[in-house]
KOLLOPA-115768 format. One record per residue (C-alpha): x, y, z; residue in three letters. Coordinates in steps of 0.2 Angstrom, whole numbers. Example, Ala and Ser with C-alpha at 12.3 -4.5 7.8 and 13.67 -1.06 7.14 Angstrom:
BEGIN
DRENVO     c1     c2     c3   aa
DRENVO     62    -22     39  ALA
DRENVO     68     -5     36  SER
***
This chain:
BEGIN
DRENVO     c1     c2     c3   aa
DRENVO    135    230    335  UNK
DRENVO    141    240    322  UNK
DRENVO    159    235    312  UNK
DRENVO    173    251    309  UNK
DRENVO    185    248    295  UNK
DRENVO    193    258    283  UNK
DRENVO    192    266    268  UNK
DRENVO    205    261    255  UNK
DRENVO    201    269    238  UNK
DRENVO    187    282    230  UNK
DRENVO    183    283    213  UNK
DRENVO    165    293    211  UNK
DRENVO    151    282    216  UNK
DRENVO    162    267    220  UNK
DRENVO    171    264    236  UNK
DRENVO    182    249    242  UNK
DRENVO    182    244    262  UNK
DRENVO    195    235    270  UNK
DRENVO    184    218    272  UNK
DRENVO    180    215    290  UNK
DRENVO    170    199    300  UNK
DRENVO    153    199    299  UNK
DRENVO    151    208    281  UNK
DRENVO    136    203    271  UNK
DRENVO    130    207    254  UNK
DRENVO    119    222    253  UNK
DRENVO    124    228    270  UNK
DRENVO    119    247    274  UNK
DRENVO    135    256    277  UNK
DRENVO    139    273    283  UNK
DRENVO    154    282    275  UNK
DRENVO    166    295    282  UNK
DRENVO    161    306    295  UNK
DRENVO    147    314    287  UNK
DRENVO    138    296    287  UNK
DRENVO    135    296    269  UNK
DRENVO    126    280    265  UNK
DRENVO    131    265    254  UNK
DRENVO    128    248    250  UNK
DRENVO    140    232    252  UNK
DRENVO    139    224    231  UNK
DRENVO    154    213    232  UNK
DRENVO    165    205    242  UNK
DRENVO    182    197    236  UNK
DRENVO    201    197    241  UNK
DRENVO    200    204    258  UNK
DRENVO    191    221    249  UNK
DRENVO    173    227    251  UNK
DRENVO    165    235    237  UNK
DRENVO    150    250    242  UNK
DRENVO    140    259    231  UNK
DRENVO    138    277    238  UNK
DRENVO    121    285    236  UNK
DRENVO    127    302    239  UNK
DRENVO    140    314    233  UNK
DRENVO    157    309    239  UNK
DRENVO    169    321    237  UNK
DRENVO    180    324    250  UNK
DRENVO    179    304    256  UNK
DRENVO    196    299    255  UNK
DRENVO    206    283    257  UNK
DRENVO    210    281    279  UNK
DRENVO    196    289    282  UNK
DRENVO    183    275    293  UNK
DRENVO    168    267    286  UNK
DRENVO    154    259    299  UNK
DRENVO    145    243    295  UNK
DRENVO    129    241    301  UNK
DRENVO    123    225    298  UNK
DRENVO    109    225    288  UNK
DRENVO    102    228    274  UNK
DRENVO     96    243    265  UNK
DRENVO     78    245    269  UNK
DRENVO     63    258    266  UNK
DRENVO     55    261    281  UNK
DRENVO     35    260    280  UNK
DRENVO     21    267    288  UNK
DRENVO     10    282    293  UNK
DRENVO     14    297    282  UNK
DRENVO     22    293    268  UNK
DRENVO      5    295    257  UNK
DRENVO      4    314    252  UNK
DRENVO     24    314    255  UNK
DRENVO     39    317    245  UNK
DRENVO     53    308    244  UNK
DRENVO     71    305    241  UNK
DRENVO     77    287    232  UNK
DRENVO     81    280    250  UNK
DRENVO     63    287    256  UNK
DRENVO     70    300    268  UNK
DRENVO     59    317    268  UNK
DRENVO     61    330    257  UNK
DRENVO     48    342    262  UNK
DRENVO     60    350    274  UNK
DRENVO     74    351    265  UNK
DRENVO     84    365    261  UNK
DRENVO     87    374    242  UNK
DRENVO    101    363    241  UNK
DRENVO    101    344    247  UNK
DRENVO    119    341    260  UNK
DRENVO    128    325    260  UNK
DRENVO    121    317    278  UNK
DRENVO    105    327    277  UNK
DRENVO     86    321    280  UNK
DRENVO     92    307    290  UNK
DRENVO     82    313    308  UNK
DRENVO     65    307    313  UNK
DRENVO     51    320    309  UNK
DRENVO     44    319    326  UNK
DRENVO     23    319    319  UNK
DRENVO     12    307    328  UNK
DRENVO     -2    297    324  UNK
DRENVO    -21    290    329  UNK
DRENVO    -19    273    331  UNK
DRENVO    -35    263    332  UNK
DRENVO    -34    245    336  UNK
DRENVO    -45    231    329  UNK
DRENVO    -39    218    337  UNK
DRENVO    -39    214    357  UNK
DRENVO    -31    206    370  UNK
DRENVO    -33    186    368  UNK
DRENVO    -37    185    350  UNK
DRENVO    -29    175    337  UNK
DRENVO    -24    183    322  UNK
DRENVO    -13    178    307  UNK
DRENVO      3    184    299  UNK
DRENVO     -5    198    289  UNK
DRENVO    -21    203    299  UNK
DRENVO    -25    217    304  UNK
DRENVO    -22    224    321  UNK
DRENVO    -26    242    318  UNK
DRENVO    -28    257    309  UNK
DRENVO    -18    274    309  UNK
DRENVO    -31    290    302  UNK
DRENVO    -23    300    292  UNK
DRENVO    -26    319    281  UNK
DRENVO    -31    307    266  UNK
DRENVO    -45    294    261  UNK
DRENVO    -36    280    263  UNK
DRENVO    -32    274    283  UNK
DRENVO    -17    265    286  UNK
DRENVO    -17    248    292  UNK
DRENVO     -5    241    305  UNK
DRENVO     -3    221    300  UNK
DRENVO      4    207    309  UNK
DRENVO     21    206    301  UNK
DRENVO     27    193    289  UNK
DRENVO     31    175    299  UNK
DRENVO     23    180    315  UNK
DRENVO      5    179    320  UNK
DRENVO     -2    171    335  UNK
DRENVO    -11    178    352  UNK
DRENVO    -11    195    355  UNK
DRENVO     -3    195    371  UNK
DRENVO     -4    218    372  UNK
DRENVO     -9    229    359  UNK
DRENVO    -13    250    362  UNK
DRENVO    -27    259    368  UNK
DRENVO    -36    269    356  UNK
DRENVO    -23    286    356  UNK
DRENVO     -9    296    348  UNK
DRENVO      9    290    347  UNK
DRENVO     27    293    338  UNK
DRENVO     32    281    324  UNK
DRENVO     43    270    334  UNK
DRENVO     30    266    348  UNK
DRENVO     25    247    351  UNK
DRENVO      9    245    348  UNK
DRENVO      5    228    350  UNK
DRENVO     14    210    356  UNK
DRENVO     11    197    347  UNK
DRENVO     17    177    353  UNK
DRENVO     31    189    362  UNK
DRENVO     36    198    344  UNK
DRENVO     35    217    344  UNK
DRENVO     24    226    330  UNK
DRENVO     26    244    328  UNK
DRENVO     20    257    320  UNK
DRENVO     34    257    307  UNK
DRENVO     43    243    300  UNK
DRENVO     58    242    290  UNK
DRENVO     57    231    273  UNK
DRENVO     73    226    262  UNK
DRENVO     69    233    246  UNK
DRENVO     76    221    237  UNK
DRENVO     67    207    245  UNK
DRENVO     49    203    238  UNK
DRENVO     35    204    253  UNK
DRENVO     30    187    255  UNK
DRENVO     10    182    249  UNK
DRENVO     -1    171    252  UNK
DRENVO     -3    165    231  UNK
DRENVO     -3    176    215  UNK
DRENVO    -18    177    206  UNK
DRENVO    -20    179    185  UNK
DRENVO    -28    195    178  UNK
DRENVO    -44    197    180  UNK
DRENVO    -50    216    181  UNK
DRENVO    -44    231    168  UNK
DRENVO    -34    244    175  UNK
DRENVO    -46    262    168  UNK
DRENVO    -33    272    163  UNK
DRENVO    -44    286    155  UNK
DRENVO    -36    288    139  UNK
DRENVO    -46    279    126  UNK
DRENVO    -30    275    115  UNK
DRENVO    -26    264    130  UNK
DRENVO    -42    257    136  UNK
DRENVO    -48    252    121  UNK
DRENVO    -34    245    111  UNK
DRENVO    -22    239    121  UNK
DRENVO    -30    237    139  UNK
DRENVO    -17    233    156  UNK
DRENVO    -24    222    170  UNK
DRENVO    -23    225    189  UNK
DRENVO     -5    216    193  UNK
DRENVO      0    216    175  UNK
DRENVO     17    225    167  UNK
DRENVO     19    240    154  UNK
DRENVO     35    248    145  UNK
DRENVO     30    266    137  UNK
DRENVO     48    266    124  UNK
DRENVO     48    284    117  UNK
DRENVO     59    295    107  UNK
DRENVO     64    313    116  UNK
DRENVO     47    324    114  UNK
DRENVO     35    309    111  UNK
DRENVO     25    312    125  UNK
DRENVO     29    302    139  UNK
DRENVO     29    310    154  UNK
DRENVO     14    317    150  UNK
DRENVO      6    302    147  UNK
DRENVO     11    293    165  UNK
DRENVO      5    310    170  UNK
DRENVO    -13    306    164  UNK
DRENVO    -13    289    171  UNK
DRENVO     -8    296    189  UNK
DRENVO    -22    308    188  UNK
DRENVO    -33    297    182  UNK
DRENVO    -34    278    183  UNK
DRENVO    -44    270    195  UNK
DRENVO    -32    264    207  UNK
DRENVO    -30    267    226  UNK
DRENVO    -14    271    227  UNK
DRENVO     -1    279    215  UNK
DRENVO     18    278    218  UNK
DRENVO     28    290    206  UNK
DRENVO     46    288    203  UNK
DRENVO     56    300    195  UNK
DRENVO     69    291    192  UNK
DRENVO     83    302    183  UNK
DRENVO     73    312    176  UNK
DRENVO     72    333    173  UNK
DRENVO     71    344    190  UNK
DRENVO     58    354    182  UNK
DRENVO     47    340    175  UNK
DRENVO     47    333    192  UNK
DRENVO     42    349    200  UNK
DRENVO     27    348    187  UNK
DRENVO     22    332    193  UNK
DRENVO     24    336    211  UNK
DRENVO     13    353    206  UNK
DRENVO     -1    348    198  UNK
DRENVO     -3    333    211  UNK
DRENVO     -4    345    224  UNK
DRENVO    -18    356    214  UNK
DRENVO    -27    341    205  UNK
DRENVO    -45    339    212  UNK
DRENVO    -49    317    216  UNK
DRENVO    -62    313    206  UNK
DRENVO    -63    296    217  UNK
DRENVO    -65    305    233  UNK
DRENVO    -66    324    231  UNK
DRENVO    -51    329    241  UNK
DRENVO    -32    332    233  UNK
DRENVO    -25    319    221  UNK
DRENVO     -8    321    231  UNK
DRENVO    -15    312    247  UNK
DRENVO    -16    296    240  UNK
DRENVO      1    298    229  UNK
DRENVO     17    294    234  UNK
DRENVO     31    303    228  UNK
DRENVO     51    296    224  UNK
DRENVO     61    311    216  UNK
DRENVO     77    307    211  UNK
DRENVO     80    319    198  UNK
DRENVO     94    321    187  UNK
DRENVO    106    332    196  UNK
DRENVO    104    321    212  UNK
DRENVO    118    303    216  UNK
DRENVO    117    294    202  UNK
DRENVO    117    277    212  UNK
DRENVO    104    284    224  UNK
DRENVO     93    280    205  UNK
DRENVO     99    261    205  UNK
DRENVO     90    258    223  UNK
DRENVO     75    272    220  UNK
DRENVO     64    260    210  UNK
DRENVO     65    246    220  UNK
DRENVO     61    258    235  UNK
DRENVO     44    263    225  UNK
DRENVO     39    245    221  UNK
DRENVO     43    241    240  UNK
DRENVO     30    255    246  UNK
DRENVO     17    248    233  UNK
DRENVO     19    232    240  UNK
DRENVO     16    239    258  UNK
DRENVO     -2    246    251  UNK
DRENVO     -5    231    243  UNK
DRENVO     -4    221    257  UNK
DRENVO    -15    229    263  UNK
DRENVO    -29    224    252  UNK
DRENVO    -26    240    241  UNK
DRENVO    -24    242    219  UNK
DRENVO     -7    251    217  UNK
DRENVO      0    259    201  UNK
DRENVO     19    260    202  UNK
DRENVO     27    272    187  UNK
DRENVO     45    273    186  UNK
DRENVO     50    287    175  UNK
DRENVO     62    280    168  UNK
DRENVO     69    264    168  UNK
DRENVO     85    270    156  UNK
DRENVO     90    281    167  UNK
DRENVO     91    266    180  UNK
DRENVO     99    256    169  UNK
DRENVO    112    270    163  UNK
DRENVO    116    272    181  UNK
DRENVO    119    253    184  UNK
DRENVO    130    253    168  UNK
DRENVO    140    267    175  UNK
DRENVO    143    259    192  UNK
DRENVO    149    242    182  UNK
DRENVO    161    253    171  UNK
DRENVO    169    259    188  UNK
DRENVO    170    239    197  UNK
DRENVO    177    234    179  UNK
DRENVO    163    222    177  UNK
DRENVO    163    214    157  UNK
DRENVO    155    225    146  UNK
DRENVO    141    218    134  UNK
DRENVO    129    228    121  UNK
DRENVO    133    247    122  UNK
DRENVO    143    245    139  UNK
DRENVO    130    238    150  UNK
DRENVO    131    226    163  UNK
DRENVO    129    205    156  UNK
DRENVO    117    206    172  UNK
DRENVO    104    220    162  UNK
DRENVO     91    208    157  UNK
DRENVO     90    199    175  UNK
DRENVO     90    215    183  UNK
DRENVO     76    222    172  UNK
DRENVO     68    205    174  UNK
DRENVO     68    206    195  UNK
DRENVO     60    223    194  UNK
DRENVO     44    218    181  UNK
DRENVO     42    202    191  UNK
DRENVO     35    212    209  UNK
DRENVO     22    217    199  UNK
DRENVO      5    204    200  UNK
DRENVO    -12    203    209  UNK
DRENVO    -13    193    227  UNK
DRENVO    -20    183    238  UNK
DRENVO    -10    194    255  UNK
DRENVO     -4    182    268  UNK
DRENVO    -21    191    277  UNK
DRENVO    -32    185    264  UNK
DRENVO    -37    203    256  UNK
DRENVO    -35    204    238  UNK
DRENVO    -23    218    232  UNK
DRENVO    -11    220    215  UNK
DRENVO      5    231    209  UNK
DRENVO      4    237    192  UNK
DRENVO     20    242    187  UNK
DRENVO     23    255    170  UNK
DRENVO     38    259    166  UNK
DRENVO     45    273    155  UNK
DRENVO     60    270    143  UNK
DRENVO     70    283    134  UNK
DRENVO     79    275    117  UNK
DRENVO     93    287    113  UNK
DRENVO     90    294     98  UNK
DRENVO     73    284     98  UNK
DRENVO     81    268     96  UNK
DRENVO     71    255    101  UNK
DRENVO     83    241     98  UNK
DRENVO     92    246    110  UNK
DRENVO     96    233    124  UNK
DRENVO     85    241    139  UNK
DRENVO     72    241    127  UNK
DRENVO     73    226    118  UNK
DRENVO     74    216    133  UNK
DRENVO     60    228    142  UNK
DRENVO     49    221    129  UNK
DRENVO     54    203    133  UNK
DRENVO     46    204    152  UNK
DRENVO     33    215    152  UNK
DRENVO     13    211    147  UNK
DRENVO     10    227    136  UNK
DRENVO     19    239    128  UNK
DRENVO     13    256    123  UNK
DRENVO     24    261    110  UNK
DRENVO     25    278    108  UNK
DRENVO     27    285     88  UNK
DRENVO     38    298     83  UNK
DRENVO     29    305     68  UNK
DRENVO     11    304     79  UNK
DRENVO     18    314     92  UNK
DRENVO     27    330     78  UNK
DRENVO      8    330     70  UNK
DRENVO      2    334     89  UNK
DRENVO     -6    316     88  UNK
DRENVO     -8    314    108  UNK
DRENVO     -5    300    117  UNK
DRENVO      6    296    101  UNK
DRENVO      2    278    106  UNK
DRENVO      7    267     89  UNK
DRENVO     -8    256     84  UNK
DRENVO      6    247     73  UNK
DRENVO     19    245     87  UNK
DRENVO     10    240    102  UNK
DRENVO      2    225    110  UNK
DRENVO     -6    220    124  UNK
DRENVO     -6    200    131  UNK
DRENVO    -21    204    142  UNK
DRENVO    -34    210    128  UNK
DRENVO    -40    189    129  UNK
DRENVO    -43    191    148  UNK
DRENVO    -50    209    148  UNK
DRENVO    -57    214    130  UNK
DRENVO    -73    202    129  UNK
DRENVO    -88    203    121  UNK
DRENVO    -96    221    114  UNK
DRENVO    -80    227    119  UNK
DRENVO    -70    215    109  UNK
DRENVO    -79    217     95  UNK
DRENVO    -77    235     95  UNK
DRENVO    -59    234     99  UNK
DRENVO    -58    222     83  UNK
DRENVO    -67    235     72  UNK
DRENVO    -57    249     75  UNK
DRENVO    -37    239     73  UNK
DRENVO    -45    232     57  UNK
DRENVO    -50    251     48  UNK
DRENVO    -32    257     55  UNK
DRENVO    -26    244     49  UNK
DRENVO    -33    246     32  UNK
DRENVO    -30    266     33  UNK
DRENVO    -11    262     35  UNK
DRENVO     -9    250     21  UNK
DRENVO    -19    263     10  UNK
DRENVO     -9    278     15  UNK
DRENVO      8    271      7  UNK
DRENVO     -3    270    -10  UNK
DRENVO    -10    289     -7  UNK
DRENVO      5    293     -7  UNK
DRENVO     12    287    -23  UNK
DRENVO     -4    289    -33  UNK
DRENVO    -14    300    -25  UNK
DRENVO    -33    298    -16  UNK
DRENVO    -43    301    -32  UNK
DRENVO    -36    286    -40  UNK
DRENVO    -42    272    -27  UNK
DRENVO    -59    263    -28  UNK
DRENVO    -73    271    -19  UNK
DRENVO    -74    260     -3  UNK
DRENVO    -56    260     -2  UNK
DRENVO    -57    281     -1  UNK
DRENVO    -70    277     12  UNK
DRENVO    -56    266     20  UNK
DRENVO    -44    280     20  UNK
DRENVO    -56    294     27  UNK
DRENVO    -63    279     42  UNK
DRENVO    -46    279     49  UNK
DRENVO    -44    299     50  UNK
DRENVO    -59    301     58  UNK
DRENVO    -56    284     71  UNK
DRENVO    -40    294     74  UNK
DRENVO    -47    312     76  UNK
DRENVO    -61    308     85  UNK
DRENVO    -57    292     95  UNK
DRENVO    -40    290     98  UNK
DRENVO    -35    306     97  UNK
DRENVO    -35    315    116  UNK
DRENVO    -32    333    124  UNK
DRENVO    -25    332    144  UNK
DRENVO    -28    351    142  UNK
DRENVO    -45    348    139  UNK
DRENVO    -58    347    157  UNK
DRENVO    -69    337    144  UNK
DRENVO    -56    325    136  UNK
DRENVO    -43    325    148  UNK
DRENVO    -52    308    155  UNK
DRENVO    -63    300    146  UNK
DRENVO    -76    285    156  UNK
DRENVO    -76    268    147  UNK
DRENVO    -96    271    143  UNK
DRENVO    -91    288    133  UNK
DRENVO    -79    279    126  UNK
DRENVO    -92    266    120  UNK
DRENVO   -102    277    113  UNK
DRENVO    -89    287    102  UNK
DRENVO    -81    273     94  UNK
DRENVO   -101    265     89  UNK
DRENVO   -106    283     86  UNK
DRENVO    -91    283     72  UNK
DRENVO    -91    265     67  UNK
DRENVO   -111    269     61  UNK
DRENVO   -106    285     52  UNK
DRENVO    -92    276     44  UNK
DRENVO   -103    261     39  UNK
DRENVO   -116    274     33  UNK
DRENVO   -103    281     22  UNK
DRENVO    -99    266     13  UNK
DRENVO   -117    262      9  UNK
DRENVO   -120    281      0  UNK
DRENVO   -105    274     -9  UNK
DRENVO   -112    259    -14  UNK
DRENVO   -128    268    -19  UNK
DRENVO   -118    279    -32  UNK
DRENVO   -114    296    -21  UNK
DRENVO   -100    304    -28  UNK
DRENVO    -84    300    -16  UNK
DRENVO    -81    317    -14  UNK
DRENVO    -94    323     -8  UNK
DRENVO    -93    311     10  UNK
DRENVO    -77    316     11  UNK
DRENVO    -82    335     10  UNK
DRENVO    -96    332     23  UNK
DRENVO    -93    342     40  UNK
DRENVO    -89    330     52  UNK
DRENVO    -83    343     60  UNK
DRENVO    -97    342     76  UNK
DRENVO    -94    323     78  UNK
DRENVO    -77    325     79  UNK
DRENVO    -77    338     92  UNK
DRENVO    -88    326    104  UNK
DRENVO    -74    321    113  UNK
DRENVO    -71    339    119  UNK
DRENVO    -88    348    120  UNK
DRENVO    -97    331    130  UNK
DRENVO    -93    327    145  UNK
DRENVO    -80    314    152  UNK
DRENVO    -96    302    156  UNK
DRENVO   -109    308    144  UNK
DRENVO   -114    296    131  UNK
DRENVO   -130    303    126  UNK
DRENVO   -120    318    121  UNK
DRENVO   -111    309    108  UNK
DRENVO   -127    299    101  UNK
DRENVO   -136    315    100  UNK
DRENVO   -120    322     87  UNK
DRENVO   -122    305     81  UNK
DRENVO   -138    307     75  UNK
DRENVO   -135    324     67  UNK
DRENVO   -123    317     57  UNK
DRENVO   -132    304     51  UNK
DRENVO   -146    316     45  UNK
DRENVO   -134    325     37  UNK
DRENVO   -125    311     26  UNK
DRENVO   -146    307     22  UNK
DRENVO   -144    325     13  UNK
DRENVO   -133    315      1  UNK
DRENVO   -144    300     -4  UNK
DRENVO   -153    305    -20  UNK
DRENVO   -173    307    -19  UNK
DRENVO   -177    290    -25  UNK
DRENVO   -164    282    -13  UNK
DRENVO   -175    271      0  UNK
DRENVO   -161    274     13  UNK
DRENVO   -161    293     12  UNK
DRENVO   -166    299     32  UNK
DRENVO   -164    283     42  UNK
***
């Protein structure tokens, strides 16, 4: 049964409860008349302290507070794929032009095909399957056995159409239903967690080939204000291969978020040839909505990914961004008058960072399908500081980082991925081979190309040797025609691993066929005048999977450099 007590004081998202029996940590509480919805964080000294996840003015001290008992929990299954949604996952596709204290708090009243797979008598597992629920979408969604049950399936439902709240199976006396609720601050249990092992395609060359993310590994994008980052997350939910996405817009801008939510909606899915948007779920939590509703969205997004994944599926979680969570757990401690440590936040920061990163991982399911969370995460440096605590510690717990450079971006360099400031701890697992050996080839000429352009700069490119001027002209072209990428482009906007192959050998053999013209006494100058021009525009003008394009302009621009060699060279035209 629910507990009433009282409010005793109000101060913005932070509000103290007369302490009553039965009070827990992480309790849902219901504030006030309007029911605005909290969160029990401390208890000391007869007082109760809530985080409010909505707007609290007009809450007053006397006014009643109810206790319900139990923790704060997203509440999973049919219809959240295609959906849109608040931090706390309630609907928001119904809502209003303005979102009310108390609102989106009713059942939608849809119901849903259930198809069992299971029947009477069987035994099944904690985490098999009992049945499916079809949905508008590619992807069906399963109806498990919940954690610590399994047994004989004493009832389960006809094939049929139901509400959300039906039982649809008995198993060893437990009731399963067609929604559950999960704490979202509890991890769902596995069966064991299982090291990288398959790459995560992103689409963006930059990313594939340089610094590569696993299925189940972690990724912190830090960037400076205008370097690219939403854009960039925007790309890998359109087009990495994984089944399901969850975006969080955790703090961001209204109108970025209603980007996203747009071009979801419109984006054609090149895995299954309906709309991107019905295999996207999508947590907006903008700027302009409760700030603490921001602390609890992200680990409501990783507690939806870990429902798909437990059902065998690859789930990309992106939190854009991470700051802004962290600003909103700094603003809550300010307000309890927890001790401050770097830059006013919390000493808890790193542990809390930590606990979000560490959900991520590829599994065994208690069912025994395989399934993985990625998890990338965006952080916004003020200023583009990344020193910065949530940064710097960020970069402590997560597996790459895809640092994003300031002066990349201002040349319209996009992704503005820093070859210099990034790193991936999964290239051992995931870069073997040909692709290893490419991957190697291109850091060492940008590499080289950065160390060269400090000189240019002081003495000017006519006064270097003629291989390092080769040096310095290999990294423009690795950037312009490689890593360089246009998401406006139909052509470049994704780009398959096998295109991406191709380019990088097409330019490594121009590159190496400019060093040996060099060697054989051709002016300098005169490579560094050739038109590269058609090689370079390959990445646009072939397709995303066409690598006989790229060799094609390959070969052209080999028989151009051969124009070079003089008559009595024996190299001239191969």
């Amino acid at each position: 049964m629910d507990a009433v007590t009282e409010i005793l004081r109000v101060a913005g998202p932070l509000v103290e409860l007369a302490y009553t029996d039965g009070t827990a940590m992480s309790d849902v509480v219901s504030l006030g008349e309007a029911g605005l919805p909290g969160e029990v964080v401390a208890i000391g000294d007869g007082v109760v302290t809530v985080q409010a996840y909505e707007y609290t003015g007009g809450l007053a001290p006397g006014h009643s507070a109810r206790l319900h008992g139990s923790p704060l929990s997203a509440r999973l299954g049919p219809g959240l794929l295609g959906g849109i949604f608040d931090g706390l996952l309630r609907p928001l596709a119904d809502s209003g032009e303005w979102l009310l204290p108390g609102a989106n708090t009713a059942d939608d009243g849809r119901t849903w095909r259930f198809s069992p797979r299971a029947a009477a008598g069987d035994q099944v597992p904690q985490g098999g399957v009992l049945g499916e629920v079809a949905q508008d979408g590619p992807i069906p969604v399963r109806v498990l056995v919940p954690p610590g049950a399994g047994g004989t399936v004493e009832r389960i439902a006809a094939d049929g159409t139901y509400d959300a709240d039906t039982v649809v199976a008995v198993i060893a006396g437990q009731e399963v239903r067609l929604t559950t609720d999960w704490p979202v601050r509890r991890p769902r249990p596995v069966r064991e967690r299982l090291g990288a092992r398959q790459p995560l395609t992103t689409g963006q060359r930059a990313i594939d080939l340089l610094f590569p993310v696993a299925r189940g590994s972690t990724v912190a994008v830090p960037g400076g204000f205008g370097t690219g980052k939403t854009m960039l997350l925007q790309q890998i939910a359109k087009w990495c291969d994984a089944d399901v996405i969850v975006y969080v817009g955790c703090g961001e801008r209204g109108n970025e978020m209603a980007d996203v939510i747009t071009e979801l909606a419109a984006l054609d899915d090149p895995r299954t040839g309906g709309r991107l948007a019905d295999r996207t779920v999508t947590i907006a939590n903008t700027s302009n909505m409760p700030m603490m509703a921001r602390e609890a969205s992200i680990y409501t997004g990783v507690t939806v990914a870990e429902y798909f994944r437990d059902m065998g599926l690859d789930v990309v979680v992106i939190a854009d961004s991470t700051s802004r969570w962290a600003e909103a757990l700094r603003e809550f401690a300010s307000r309890t008058g927890a001790l401050p440590a770097e830059e006013g936040y919390p000493a808890g920061l790193a542990s809390a960072i930590a606990a979000f990163y560490e959900r991520a991982g590829a599994v065994t399911t208690l069912g025994g399908a395989q399934g993985s969370v990625t998890v990338i995460g965006a952080v916004s440096p003020p200023g583009g500081d990344l020193t910065e605590p949530v940064t710097a510690h960020t970069e402590r717990f997560v597996r790459c980082l895809w640092t994003l450079d300031r002066d990349l971006a201002y040349a319209r360099h996009y992704p503005a991925v820093s070859w210099a400031g990034s790193f991936s701890r999964d290239v051992g697992t995931l870069a073997t081979g040909d692709t290893a050996e490419r991957r190697g080839k291109v850091a060492g000429l940008l590499a080289e190309a950065d160390r060269l352009a400090d000189l240019v700069d002081l003495i000017g490119i006519t006064a270097l040797p003629a291989q390092e001027r080769i040096s310095v002209l290999a990294g423009r072209l690795i950037r312009e025609g490689v890593l360089q990428q246009s998401a406006l482009s139909a052509n470049d906007s994704f780009c398959g691993t096998e295109k991406t192959a191709a380019l990088v050998d097409a330019f490594l053999t121009v590159i190496d066929r400019c060093r040996e013209l060099a060697d054989a006494g051709v002016p300098v100058s005169a490579v560094e005048e050739a038109d590269f021009g058609p090689l370079l525009r390959a990445r646009e003008e072939t397709g995303p999977h066409d690598p006989d394009g790229v060799m094609t302009r390959r070969d052209a621009m080999l028989a151009s450099l051969a124009s070079l060699a003089g008559p009595g060279d024996p190299r001239e035209g191969t």
